[in-house]
N, C-alpha and C positions, 0 to 999 in steps of 0.2 A: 502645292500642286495636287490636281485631282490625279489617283492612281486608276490606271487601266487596267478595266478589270481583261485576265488573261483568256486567251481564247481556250471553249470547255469543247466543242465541235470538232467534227470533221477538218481535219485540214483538205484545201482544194487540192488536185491533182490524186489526188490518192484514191486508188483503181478499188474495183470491186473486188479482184482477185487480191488484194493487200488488205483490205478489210479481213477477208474469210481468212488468210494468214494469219492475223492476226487475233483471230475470236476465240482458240483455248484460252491464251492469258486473260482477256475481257471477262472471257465466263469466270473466270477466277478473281478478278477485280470484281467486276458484279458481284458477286458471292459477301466477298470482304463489303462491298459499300450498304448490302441488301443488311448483313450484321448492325454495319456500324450505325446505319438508316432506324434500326430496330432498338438500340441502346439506344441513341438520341433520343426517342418517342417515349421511352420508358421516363428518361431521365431527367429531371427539372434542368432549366436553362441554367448554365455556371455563368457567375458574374464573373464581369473583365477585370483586369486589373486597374487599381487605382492610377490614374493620370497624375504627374507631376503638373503642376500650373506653369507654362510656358507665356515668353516674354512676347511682345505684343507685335505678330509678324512676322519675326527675322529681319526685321528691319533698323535695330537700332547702329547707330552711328558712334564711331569713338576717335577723337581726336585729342591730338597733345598740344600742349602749349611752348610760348619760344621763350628765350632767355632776354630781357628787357635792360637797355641801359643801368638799372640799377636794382631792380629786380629780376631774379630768375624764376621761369615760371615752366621750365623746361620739363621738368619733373610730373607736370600737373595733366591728370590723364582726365577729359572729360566725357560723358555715354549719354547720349541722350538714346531713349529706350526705344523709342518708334519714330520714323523718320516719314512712314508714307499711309496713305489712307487715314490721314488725319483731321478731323472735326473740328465742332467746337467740347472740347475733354481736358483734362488734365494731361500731363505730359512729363512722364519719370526723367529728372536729371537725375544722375549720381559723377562724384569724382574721386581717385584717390590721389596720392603723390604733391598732395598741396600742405602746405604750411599752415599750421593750426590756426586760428583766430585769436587774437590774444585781445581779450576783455573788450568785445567789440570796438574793437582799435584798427587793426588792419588784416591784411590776409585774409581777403573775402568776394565772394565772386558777384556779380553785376548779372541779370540777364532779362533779355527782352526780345520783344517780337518785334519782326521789322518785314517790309514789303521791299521789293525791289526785283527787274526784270531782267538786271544782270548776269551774267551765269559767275562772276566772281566774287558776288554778294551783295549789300547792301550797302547804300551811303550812310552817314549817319544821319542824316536829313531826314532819313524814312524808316528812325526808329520810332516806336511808340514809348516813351522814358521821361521822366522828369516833375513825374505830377505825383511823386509816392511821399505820403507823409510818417517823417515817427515823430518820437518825443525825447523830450532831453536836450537840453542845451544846444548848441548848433551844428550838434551830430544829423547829420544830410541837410545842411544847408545849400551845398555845392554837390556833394557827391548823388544826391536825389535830383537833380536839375540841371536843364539842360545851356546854363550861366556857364561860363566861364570866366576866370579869371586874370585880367591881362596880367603877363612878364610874370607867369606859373609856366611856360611850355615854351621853352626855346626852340619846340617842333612846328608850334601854331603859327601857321601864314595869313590863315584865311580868316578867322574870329581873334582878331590880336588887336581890335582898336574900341576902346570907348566908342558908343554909340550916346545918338540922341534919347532921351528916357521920354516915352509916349506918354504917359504918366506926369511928367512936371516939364512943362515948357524951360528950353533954358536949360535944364541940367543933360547931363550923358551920363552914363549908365556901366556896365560891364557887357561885353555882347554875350551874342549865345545863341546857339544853332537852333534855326527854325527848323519844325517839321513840315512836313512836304506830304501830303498827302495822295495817296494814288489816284485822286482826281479831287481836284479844288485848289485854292491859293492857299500858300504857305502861312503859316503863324507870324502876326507881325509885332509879339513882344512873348516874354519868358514867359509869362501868366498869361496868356491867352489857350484859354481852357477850349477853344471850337471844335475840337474834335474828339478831345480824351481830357481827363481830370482824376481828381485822387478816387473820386465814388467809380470811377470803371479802366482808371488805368490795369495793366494786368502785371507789370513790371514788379521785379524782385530786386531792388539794389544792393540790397545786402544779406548776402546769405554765407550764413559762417561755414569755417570746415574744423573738423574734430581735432581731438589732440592727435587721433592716427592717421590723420591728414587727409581722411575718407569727408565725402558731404553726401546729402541731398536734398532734392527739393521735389515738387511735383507744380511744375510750371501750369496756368491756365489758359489754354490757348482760347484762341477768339478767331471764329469766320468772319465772313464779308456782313453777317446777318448779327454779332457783337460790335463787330469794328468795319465798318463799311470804308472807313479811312484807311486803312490797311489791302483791304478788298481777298482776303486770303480763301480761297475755294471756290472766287468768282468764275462762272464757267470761260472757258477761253474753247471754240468753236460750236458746235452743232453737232444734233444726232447725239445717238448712241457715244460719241470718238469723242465727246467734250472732255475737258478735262479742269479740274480747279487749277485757279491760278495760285502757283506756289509760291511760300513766302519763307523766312529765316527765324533762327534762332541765334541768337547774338550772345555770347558768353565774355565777358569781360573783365581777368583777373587781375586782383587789387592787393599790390604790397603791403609795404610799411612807408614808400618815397611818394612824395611829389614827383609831375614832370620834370622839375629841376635838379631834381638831386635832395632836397631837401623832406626833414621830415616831419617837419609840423609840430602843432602843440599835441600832446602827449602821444605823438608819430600816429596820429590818424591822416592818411590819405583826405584833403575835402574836398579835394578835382575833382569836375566832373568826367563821367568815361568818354563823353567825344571832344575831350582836349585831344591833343593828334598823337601822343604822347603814348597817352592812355590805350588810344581807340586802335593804335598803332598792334596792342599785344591782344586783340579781340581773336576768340575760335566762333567761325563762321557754321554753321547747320542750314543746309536746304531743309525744309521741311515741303512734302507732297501733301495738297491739302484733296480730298473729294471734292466734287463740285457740288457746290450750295446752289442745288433747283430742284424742279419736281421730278419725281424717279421717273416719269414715262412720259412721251410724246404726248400731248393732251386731246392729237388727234385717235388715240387710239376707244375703244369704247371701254367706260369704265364698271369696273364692279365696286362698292361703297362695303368697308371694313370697318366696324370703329367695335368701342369696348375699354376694358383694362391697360391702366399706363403700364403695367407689370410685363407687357409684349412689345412696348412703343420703341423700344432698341432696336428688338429684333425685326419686329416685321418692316423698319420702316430701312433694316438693311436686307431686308429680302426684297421686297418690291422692284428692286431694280432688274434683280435677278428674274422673277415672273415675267417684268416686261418682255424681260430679251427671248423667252421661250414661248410667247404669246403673240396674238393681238389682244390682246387685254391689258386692262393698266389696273387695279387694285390700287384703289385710297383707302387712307385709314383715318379714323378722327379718335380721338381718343377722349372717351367719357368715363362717368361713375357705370359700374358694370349692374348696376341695378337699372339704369335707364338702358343698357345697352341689352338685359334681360326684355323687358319690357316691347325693346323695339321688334323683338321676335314674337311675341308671344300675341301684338296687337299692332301688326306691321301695317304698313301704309303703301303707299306706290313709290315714296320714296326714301322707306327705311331702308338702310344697311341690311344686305342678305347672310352676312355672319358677323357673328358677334365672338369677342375674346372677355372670358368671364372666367373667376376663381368658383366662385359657387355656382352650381349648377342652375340652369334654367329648369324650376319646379313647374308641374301641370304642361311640361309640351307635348304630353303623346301624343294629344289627336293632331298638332302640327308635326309629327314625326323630326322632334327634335334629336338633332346628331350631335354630341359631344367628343371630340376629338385632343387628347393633350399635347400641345403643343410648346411648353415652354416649364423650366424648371429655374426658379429666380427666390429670391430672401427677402423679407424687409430687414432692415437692420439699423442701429444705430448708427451714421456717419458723424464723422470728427475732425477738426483740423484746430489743435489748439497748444497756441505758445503760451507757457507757464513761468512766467518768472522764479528766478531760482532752481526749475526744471529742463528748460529748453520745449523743442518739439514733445510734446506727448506723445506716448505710440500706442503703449497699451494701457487700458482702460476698461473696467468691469463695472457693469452694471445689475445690479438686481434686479427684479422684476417690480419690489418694492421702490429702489430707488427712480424704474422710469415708470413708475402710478404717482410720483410725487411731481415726475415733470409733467407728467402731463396732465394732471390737478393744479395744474399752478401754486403749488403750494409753499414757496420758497416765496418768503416775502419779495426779494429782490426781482423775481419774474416778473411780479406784480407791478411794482415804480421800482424809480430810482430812488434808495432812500438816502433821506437830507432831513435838515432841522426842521425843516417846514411840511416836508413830507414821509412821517415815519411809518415804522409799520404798524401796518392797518390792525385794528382791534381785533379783529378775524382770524389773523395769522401771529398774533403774540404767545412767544414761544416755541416757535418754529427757528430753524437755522436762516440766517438770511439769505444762504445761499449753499450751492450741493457742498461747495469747497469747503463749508463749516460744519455738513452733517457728519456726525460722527461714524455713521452706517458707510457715508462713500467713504472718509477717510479709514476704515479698516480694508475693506477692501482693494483699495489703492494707496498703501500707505507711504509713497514717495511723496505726495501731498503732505504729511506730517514734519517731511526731512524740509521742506520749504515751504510754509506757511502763505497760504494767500490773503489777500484781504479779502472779504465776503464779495463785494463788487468787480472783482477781474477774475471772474467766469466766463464759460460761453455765451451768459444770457439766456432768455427763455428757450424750448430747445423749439426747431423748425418745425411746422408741421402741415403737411397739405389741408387744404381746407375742401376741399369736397367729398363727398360720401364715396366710400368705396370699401369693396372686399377685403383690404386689404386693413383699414381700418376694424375691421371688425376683427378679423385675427389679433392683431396687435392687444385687444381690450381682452380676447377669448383667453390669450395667453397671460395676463395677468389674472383673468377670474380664473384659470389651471393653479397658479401659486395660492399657498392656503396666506402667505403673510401677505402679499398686496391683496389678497382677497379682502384679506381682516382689514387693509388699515384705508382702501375705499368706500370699506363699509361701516368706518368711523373708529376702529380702534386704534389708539396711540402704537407708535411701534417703541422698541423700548427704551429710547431717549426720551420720549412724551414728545416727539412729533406727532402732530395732529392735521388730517386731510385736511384741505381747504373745505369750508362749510359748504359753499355752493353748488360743488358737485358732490357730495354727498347725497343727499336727495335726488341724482339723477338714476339711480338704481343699476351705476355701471357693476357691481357685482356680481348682481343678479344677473343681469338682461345683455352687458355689454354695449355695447354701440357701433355702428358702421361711419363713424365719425369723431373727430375730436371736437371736442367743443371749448369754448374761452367763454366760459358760466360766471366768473368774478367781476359784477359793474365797476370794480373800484376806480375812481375817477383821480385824477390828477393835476391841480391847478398849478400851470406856470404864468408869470409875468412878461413882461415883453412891453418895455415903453410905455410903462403902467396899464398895458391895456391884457387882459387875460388870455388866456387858452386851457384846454386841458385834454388830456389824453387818457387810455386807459388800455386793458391787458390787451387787444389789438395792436394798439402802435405799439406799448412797452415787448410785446413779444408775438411781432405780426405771423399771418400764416404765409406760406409758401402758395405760389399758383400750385403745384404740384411737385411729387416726392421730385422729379429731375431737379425743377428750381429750387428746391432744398438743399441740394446737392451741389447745386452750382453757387448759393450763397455761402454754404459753410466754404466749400473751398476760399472763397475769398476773405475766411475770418469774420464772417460777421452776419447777423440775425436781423439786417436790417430793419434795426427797432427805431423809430423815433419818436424822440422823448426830449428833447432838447428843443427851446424855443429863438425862432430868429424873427428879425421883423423883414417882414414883405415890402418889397418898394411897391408892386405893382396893389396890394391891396393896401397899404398904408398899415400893418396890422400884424399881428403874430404869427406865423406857421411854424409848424411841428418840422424838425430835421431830426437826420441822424448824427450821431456820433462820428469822428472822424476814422479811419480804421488805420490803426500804427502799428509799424511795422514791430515785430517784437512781442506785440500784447494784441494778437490777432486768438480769436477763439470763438467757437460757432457746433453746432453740432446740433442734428436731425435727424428726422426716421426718413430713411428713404429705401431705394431697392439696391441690391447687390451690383443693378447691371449700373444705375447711375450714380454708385459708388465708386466701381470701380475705372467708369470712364472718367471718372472726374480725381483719382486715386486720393480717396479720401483712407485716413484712418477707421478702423472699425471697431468697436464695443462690444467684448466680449459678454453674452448674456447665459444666464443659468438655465440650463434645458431641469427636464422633470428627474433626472439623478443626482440634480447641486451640480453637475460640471458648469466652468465656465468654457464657451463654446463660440466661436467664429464661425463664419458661412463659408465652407470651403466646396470643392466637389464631393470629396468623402460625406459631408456631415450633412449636404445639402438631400445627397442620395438616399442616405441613411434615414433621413428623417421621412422621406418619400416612402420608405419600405413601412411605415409605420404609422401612413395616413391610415382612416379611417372609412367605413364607406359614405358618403352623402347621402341624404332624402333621394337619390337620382340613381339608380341601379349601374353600374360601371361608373359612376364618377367619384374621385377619391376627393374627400376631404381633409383640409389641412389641421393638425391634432395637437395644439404644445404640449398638451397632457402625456402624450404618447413619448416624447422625443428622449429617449435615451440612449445609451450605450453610444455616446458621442454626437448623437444626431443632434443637428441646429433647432431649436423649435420654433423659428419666424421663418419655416421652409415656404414655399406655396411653387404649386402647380396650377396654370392657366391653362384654358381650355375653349378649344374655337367651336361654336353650336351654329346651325345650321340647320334648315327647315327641309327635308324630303317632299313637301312639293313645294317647292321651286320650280321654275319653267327649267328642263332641261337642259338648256343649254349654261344656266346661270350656276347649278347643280357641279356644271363639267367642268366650269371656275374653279369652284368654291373648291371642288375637292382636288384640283392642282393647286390649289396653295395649302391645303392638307399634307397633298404627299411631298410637297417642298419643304414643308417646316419638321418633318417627321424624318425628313434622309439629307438630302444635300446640305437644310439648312441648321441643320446640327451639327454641322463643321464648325470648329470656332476658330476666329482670325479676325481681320479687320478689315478685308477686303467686303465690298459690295458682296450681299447676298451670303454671308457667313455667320455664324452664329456671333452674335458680341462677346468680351470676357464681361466676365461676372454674374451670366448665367451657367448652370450645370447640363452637359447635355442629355438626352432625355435617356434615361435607361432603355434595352431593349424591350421590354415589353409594352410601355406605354408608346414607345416606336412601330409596336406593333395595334397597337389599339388604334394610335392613330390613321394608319395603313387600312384596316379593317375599316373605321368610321369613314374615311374616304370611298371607300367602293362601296358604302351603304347610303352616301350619299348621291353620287352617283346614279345608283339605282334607282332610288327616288321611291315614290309612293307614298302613305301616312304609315306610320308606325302600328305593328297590330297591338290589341290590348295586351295590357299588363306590360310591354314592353321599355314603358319609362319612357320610351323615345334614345335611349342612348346606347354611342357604340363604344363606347370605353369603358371596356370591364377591368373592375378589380373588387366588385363587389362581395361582398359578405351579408350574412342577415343584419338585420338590425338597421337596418339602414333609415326606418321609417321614420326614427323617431331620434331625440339626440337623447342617450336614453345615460343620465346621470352625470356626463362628461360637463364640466363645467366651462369646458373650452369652446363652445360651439353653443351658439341660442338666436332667436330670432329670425326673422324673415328676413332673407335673401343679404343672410351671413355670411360665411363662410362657412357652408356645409352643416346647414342645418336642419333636423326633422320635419315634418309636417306638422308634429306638436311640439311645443317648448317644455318636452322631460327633464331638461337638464338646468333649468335655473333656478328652482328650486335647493339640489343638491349643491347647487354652488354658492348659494349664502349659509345652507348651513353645513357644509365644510366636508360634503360630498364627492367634491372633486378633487380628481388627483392632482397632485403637485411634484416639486423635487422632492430627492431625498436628503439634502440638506437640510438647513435649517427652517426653512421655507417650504417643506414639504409635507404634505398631508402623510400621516401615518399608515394610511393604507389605502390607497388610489382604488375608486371602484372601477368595475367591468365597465365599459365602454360599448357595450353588445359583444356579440359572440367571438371567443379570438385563439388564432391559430396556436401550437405549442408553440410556437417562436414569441409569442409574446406582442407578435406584431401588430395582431389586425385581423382579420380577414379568412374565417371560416377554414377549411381543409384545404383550401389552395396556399396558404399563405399570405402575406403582408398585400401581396398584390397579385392575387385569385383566388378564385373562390367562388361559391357559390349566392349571388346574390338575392334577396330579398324579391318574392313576388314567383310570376312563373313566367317571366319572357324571357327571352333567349337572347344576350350581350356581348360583346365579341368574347370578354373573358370566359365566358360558357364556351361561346362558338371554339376557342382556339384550343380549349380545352378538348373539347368532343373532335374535335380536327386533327390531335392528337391521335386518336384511337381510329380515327376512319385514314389518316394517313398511314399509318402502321397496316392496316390492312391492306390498303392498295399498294406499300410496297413490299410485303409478303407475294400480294397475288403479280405484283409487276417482276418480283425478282425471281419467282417463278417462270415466269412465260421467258423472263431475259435468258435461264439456262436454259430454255430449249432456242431460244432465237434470239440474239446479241444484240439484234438494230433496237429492242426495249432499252438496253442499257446505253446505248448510244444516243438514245433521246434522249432519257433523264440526265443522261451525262452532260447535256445542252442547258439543261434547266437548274444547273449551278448557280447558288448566291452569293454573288460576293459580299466577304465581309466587310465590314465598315469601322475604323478605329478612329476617330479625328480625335485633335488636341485637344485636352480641357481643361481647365482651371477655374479657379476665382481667383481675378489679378486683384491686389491691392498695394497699397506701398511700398507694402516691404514683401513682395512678390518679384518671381521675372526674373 
C-alpha cells in the first residue's frame, strides 16, 4: 500500500487569533528545525539501513493436505510463494510435514498447471500433465501420463473401460483422460501431442521431499502467449478494469499405495494422478495471472522507448502505470544499446525519443544529451542443475577463469558430443572434456569430488545472448580486471595445462574485450541418418539464446537447447538436427543472464570472485556496494561499471542503466520523457509485483542517483542544447579522469561499458596492468584508475559518488553540491526572518518531504 504522506499545513478552521497563540513555541520549533536544516547541509547523506529481501507480495498461499484411504497426507503443509500478479516466471513451491522420498520410490509430490473457470477448481480434463519424460526402466510409465489403468481405482467411474486403440484397428487400449483445452477439441488419444509435448510441457511429476520432510521446487509457469491452451492472463473485459484470466496450481501428493491398497513392484506408486483415487487427495492453488496485452489503449498518442534488455522488467511494468497518469502510452522495444546510442545521436522522424543505455552516449553535447539513472540490475551466472549423486545443486562458485573457459568454448564437450566417431578435436587435446572434470571447478566445488560425474552430464555449453550489448562488454572487462583469466585468454596454460581454445585466442579479448560473445570454433560435426549425412557445429552443439531473459527461461527448464542429435524428416525425406530429450532428474543448464530474469524465473545463482578473492552473489547489499565504487565514464555525471574496483563484498557484474534523452526535443515530447524519469526515480522504485513497481531482482536506486535522476528530469524538461563543456549530462557522480580509461583494464573500446575517448587502458591489461582480486587471481598491486577519494572508492573529494568531474560544465552532482551551500544560506536568512515573523516557518513547514522506504531484495531460490 502507498503511505500517506501526513499533512505538514495549516489545519482548516484554525483562526488567525490561534495561529498568533500559538507562534512562541513555532519560533522555538523554527529555531530547532533552522539548527537541524544547518547540520543536514553540513553533513553528508547517512545511508539507510540494509533491506531484508521480502517474499514476493504478501501473497503467498499455504495449505494442508488430507488423510487418504491408505495414505496420510494430513501432516503435509504446502506454500506456494506468490499467488497473484503473476506472469510468465518461475513460481517458489516449498513444503514441510511430508514423508521423506525413499530412493525415488514413493513419497513424492506431482504438480501442474491447470485452467479452469470454476471457483472450486479445475477438472482434471484441463490440466496440462502427461508429456514429462525421464529414464530408467518404467519409472513414469503411468505416473508421467495421463493412461490409466483399469481395476487399479475402485474410485474410477468414468475412465474404467478399455478403449478402442486409434493406432491399431481391432485392438483397445487402457483409457485415459483427455485434455480439454480452453478453446479447441479435446485430445483424441494418450500421445496426442496438439497442444503440449515433452519439449514444452511445464509439469513436474515427480518431485522428492527431504529426509526432514521439507521440499522445493520453483515451478514455471506459462501465459496465454506460452500456453495459449491454458489461456492463463487472457484478458477478461475492457479498459483500464480488465483483468487476466486466472488459472490453478494443482499439487498432487504421492504415497507408497496404489489406488487399491496395493503397493507395487518395489512399492512405487505408477498411477497416474487423475486416477480418482489419486486426484481425490490434490491441494488446489488459484493463481491471479496479469493480463497478457498491450499496457495502454492504442488510442492513446504514443511516445517510442527502446534501448537495454537490462530495464525490459522494469519499464515494461511501469508503463502501465504512466498510462493511467497520462494521455500518453510509452512503448519500448528492446535493442543493443549501441544502436539505441546511435538512434539519438542521428535521430530520424521516427527514432525513439529516449533511450535506456549502460554506457553513456559519448559526443551528445551539441544534442544536449540528458542522462538520467534509472535502474540498479547484475548480470550473473544463472543455474538450474540436477547432479546425480548430488541432487538439486544450490551453490556453485565460479572463477573468473573458469567462465573465460566457458565462454571460449574450450571444454571439448561444448564443442560436440564426443563418441568413437567423433573425438576430441586436435585443438582442444588435453583439455578436460568437461567443467565437471576440471580440476579448477572441482576445488572450488568440491561436492563434485564426493560424487563423481561422468564428463557428459553437465549443463552443456553455457547460454548466451547473441546480440551486441553493454552488457557484454562488462562481462569480458571483468575477466580482463582478473590477472589469471587475463593470462589464460591470452594463451597461458592455467596450472593443470588447460589450454584456451585456439580460435579465440587471436580475437584480442584480453586486450580489447568485446561487446559480444562470439562462437569462433568451425568445428563441424558429421552425423548419419539413413545413410544420408548432416552435421552440426558449436551453434547447434551450444546455441545462443535470443536474449539474457530466453536464457533464463531455458535454464529453468534444464536445458541449452542444443541440437546435436540426428532424426530423419518425413517431410524432407532427409536428416534434421533435434535435441536431446530433457529427463527428469538429469535436467542441468546454466547462462549469463540479469538478476531481474533470474530472479523472475527463480533460478540458482553462481557465486563469482569480486577484485578481494571473495566469492560473492548479487544481493541488495553487494549490488549497492559495488555502485559506490563505479567509476566515472567518458560522460561527466555518468558512472561506469568497474569489476576492478568491486571489493569489500561488492558484486562485480553490478551495472547501472541510464535513460538519455535529447534537450531539444519539441516541448511537449520533453514533458513525456521526463514523467517517465520521475516515475522510474520515485514511485517506481517500490518493489513488488504489482503493475508499475519495481520487479525483484533489481536493487533500488540509492538516494543520490534518485536525486540525479530528479535533477536530469527538470533539465530535460527545460530544454534547450547543452552549453559547452557540459558533456550533455545530468547525472553527477563524476570525478576527474573520466576522459580516458586511464589503466583499468576493465573498461576499453567504443561504446563499452564506460569507456574513454582513448583506449589507455588495454595496453595495461595484457601486460598485467590491471587490477585484479586479491586471491589467487589477483594482480599484486591494482593500478590507480584516475583520481580517488580516501574511501578507496572512486571519485575525487566528493566520494564514490560526488565529486568533482572532469572538464568545466556544471552536472547535477556539482549542482547539488553547490545547492548544498546556497540552501544553507537561505535557510539562515529564512530562519531569520521566521523569528521576527512565523508565517516563514509555516511555509517551509508546507514544503516537507516525505520520506520514501520501499522493500528491497534480490529474490532468488532460496530467498523469501
Amino acid at each position: 500500500m502507498n503511505p500517506t504522506t501526513p499533512r505538514t499545513g495549516p489545519v482548516p478552521g484554525r483562526t488567525a487569533a490561534r495561529r498568533t497563540r500559538t507562534a512562541p513555541p513555532r519560533r522555538a520549533a523554527g529555531v530547532g528545525a533552522l539548527l537541524a536544516a544547518v547540520l543536514l547541509a553540513l553533513l553528508p547523506p547517512a545511508r539507510g539501513p540494509e533491506a531484508v529481501a521480502a517474499d514476493s507480495g504478501s501473497s503467498a498461499v499455504t495449505k494442508r493436505g488430507t488423510k487418504g484411504p491408505y495414505d496420510d497426507f494430513s501432516g503435509l503443509e504446502v506454500t506456494v510463494h506468490q499467488t497473484r500478479n503473476l506472469r510468465a516466471q518461475g513460481l517458489r513451491v516449498t513444503w514441510k510435514g511430508g514423508k521423506p522420498t525413499e530412493s525415488y520410490n514413493t513419497d513424492y509430490l506431482q504438480i501442474m498447471q491447470c485452467w479452469g473457470d470454476d471457483p472450486a477448481g479445475p477438472r482434471r480434463e484441463q490440466c496440462q500433465f502427461g508429456a514429462g519424460i525421464t529414464s530408467g526402466g518404467n519409472f513414469g510409465t503411468h505416473i508421467a501420463r495421463r493412461e490409466l489403468v483399469v481395476g487399479t481405482d475402485p474410485l474410477e467411474r468414468e475412465y474404467d473401460e478399455l478403449i478402442p486403440d486409434p493406432d491399431v484397428p481391432g485392438q483397445l487400449t487402457s483409457p485415459f483422460v483427455p485434455f480439454t483445452p480452453v478453446s479447441g477439441p479435446p485430445t483424441k488419444k494418450v500421445t496426442d501431442w496438439t497442444y503440449f509435448s515433452s519439449g514444452d510441457t511445464n509439469e513436474e511429476f515427480f518431485v522428492a521431499t527431504q529426509p526432514d520432510g521439507t521440499g522445493e521446487a520453483a515451478f514455471n509457469l506459462q501465459t496465454t502467449r506460452e500456453a495459449p491452451h491454458l489461456g492463463c492472463g487472457d484478458p477478461l473485459g475492457s479498459g483500464a478494469r480488465a483483468k487476466g484470466r486466472g488459472c490453478w496450481l494443482v499439487v498432487v501428493p504421492r504415497g507408497s499405495h496404489e489406488p487399491d491398497g496395493s503397493t507395487g513392484n518395489n512399492h512405487r506408486p505408477n498411477t497416474s494422478p487423475f486416477s480418482t483415487t489419486n486426484w481425490n487427495q490434490r491441494i488446489v492453488f488459484p493463481l491471479d495471472f496479469l493480463p497478457v496485452r498491450e499496457p495502454c489503449p492504442t488510442d492513446k498518442a504514443e511516445r517510442r522507448m527502446t534501448g537495454s534488455e537490462l530495464v525490459t522488467d522494469a519499464v515494461t511494468s511501469w508503463q502501465s502505470a504512466l498510462c493511467a497518469d497520462g494521455t500518453t502510452r510509452f512503448t519500448f522495444t528492446q535493442r543493443g544499446e549501441d544502436l539505441a546510442r546511435g538512434g539519438l545521436l542521428n535521430p530520424t522522424s521516427t527514432s525513439p525519443g529516449l533511450a535506456f543505455t549502460v554506457a553513456p552516449v559519448e559526443g551528445g553535447e551539441q544534442a544536449g544529451i540528458v542522462h538520467a539513472p534509472v535502474a540498479v540490475n547484475g548480470l550473473t551466472v544463472g543455474f538450474f542443475w540436477e547432479a546425480g549423486g548430488i541432487g538439486l545443486v544450490e551453490d556453485l562458485k565460479l572463477s573468473p577463469r573458469l567462465l573465460a573457459k566457458l565462454l571460449t568454448a574450450s571444454y571439448p564437450y561444448d564443442v560436440r558430443y564426443l563418441t568413437d566417431t567423433a573425438p576430441v578435436p586436435d585443438h582442444l587435446k588435453g583439455n578436460p572434456e568437461s567443467i565437471v572434470r576440471d580440476p579448477e571447478f572441482l576445488e572450488l566445488n568440491p561436492e563434485f569430488r564426493r560424487a563423481p560425474q561422468a564428463p557428459q552430464v553437465y549443463p552443456g555449453g553455457i547460454l548466451l545472448a547473441a546480440d551486441r550489448s553493454d552488457s557484454a562488454r562488462i562481462v569480458w572487462n571483468y575477466l580482463r580486471a582478473d590477472r589469471e583469466a587475463r593470462e589464460f585468454l591470452d594463451g597461458k596454460n592455467d596450472p593443470w595445462g588447460m589450454h584456451v581454445n585456439p580460435y579465440f585466442k587471436d580475437l584480442r579479448l584480453a586486450s580489447q574485450g568485446a561487446d559480444e560473445f562470439m562462437k569462433a570454433d568451425p568445428t563441424e560435426t558429421e552425423l548419419v541418418s539413413n545413410d544420408r549425412t548432416i552435421k552440426y557445429g558449436l551453434t547447434d552443439r551450444s546455441p545462443y539464446a535470443l536474449d539474457m531473459h530466453d536464457a533464463a527461461r531455458w535454464v529453468r527448464r534444464g536445458t541449452n537447447n542444443a541440437k546435436d542429435q540426428a532424426q530423419h524428416d518425413n517431410v524432407t525425406n532427409g536428416p534434421k538436427l533435434v535435441g536431446r530429450d530433457v529427463l527428469i532428474g538429469q535436467r542441468h543448464a546454466y547462462g549469463i543472464t540479469d538478476t531481474a530474469s533470474a530472479s523472475r524465473y527463480q533460478l540458482q545463482i553462481a557465486a563469482l570472485r569480486n577484485a578481494d578473492g571473495a566469492y560473492v552473489r548479487p544481493g541488495t547489499s553487494s549490488l549497492l556496494k559495488a555502485v559506490e565504487q563505479f567509476r566515472d565514464s567518458a560522460v561527466p555525471g555518468v558512472l561506469a561499471a568497474d569489476p576492478a574496483r568491486a571489493r569489500d563484498g561488492a558484486y562485480p557484474l553490478t551495472t547501472v542503466t541510464y535513460a538519455a534523452a535529447s534537450t531539444t526535443l519539441p516541448a511537449d515530447a520533453r514533458k513525456d520523457y521526463a514523467r517517465v524519469l520521475r516515475y522510474a526515480a520515485g514511485p517506481g522504485q517500490r518493489q513488488g509485483t504489482a503493475p508499475g513497481e519495481l520487479p525483484y531482482g533489481y536493487a533500488p536506486l540509492p538516494p543520490k542517483l534518485k536525486a540525479q535522476a530528479a535533477a536530469a528530469a527538470d533539465r530535460l524538461e527545460r530544454g534547450g542544447p547543452a552549453g559547452p563543456g557540459t558533456g550533455g549530462s545530468d547525472g553527477g557522480a563524476g570525478t576527474a579522469g573520466a576522459g580516458t580509461d586511464s589503466g583499468s583494464g576493465a573498461a576499453t573500446g567504443s561504446g563499452g561499458a564506460g569507456t574513454g575517448g582513448a583506449d589507455a587502458g588495454s595496453g595495461g591489461a595484457a601486460s598485467g596492468g590491471t587490477g585484479g582480486g586479491a586471491g589467487a587471481g589477483a594482480d599484486a598491486s591494482p593500478p590507480p584508475a584516475g583520481p580517488a577519494s580516501a574511501s578507496g572508492a572512486g571519485g575525487g573529494n566528493g566520494g564514490p559518488l560526488t565529486g568533482q568531474p572532469a572538464g568545466t560544465g556544471t552536472t547535477p552532482s556539482q549542482v547539488l553540491g553547490a545547492i548544498r551551500w546556497v540552501l544553507l544560506a537561505v535557510l539562515v536568512a529564512g530562519g531569520l526572518a521566521a523569528l521576527a515573523g512565523p508565517t516563514a516557518l509555516g511555509i517551509a513547514g508546507r514544503r516537507r518531504i516525505p520520506s520514501d522506504s520501499p522493500r528491497t531484495g534480490i529474490r532468488n531460490l532460496k530467498s523469501g
